[in-house]
TIFI-383461 format. One record per residue (C-alpha): residue in three letters; x, y, z. Coordinates in steps of 0.02 Angstrom, whole numbers, plus 50000, padded with zeros to 5 digits. Each point is the difference from the previous one (the first is absolute). Layout:
BEGIN
(rec ala (X Y Z))
...
***
This chain:
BEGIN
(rec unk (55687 55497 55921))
(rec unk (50017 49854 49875))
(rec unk (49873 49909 50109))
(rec unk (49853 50142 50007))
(rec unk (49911 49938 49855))
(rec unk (49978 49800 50048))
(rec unk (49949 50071 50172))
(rec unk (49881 50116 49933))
(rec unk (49922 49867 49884))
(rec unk (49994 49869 50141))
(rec unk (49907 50118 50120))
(rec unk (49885 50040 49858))
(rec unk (49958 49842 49979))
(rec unk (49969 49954 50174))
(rec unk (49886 50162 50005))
(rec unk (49906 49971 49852))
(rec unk (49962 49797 50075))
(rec unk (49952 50079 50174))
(rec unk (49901 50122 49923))
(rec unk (49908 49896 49894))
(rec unk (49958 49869 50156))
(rec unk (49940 50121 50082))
(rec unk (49890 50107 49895))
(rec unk (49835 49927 49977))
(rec unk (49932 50028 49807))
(rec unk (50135 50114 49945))
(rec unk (50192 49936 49927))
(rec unk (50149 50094 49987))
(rec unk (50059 49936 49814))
(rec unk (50085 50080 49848))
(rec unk (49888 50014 49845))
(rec unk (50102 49922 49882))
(rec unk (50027 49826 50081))
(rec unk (49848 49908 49890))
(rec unk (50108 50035 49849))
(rec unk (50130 49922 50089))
(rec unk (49887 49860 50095))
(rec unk (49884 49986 49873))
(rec unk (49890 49877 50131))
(rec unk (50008 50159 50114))
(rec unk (49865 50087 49884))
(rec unk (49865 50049 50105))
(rec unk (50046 49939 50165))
(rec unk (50059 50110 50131))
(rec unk (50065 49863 50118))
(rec unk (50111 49923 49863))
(rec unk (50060 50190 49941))
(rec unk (50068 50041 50165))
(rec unk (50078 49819 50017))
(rec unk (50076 50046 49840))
(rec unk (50055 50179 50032))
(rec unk (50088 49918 50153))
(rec unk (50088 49863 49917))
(rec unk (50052 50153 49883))
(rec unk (50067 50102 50147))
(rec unk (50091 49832 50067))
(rec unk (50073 49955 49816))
(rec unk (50080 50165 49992))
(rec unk (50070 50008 50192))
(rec unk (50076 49849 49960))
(rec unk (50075 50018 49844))
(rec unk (50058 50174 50058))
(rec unk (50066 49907 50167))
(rec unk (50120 49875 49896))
(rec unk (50045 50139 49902))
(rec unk (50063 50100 50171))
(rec unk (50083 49844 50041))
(rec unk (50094 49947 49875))
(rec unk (50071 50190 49981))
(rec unk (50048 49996 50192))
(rec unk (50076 49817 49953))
(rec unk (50098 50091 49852))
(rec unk (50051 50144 50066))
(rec unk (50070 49904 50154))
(rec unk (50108 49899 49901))
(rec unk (50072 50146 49897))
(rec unk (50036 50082 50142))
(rec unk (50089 49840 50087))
(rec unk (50107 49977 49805))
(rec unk (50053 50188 50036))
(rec unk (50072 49982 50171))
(rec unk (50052 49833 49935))
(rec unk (50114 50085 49863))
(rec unk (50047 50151 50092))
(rec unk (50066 49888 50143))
(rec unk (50093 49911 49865))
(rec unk (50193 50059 49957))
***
């Protein structure tokens, strides 16, 4: 389960890009990415190149995050048997 939400992201991301290649005229963006971009203001193109470095940014970050969980709960589970094995 720890890996829905990078997945999730990802493929939203790969939707939005697809979706906005292939729609002629019309862009699949979030509003609010010309306060983030402020060059974004008015152009669709750059507002759906935005919105899906947004959607990437977060499956990434949400990715390491799933990672380095796995990583940690691997190791405290390897220092358990470790110290149960242990007289």
């Amino acid at each position: 389960m720890r890996f829905v939400s990078p997945v999730l992201m990802l493929s939203a991301a790969a939707f939005v890009y697809w979706n906005n290649q292939q729609q002629e005229g019309t862009v699949l963006a979030f509003p609010f990415i010309s306060t983030l971009w402020p060059a974004a203001e008015g152009d669709p193109v750059k507002m759906g190149q935005g919105t899906v470095a947004l959607f990437v940014g977060v499956g990434v970050l949400s990715l390491i995050r799933a990672l380095s969980r796995l990583r940690r709960d691997r190791q405290e589970a390897l220092n358990e048997a470790s110290e149960s094995t242990t007289p």
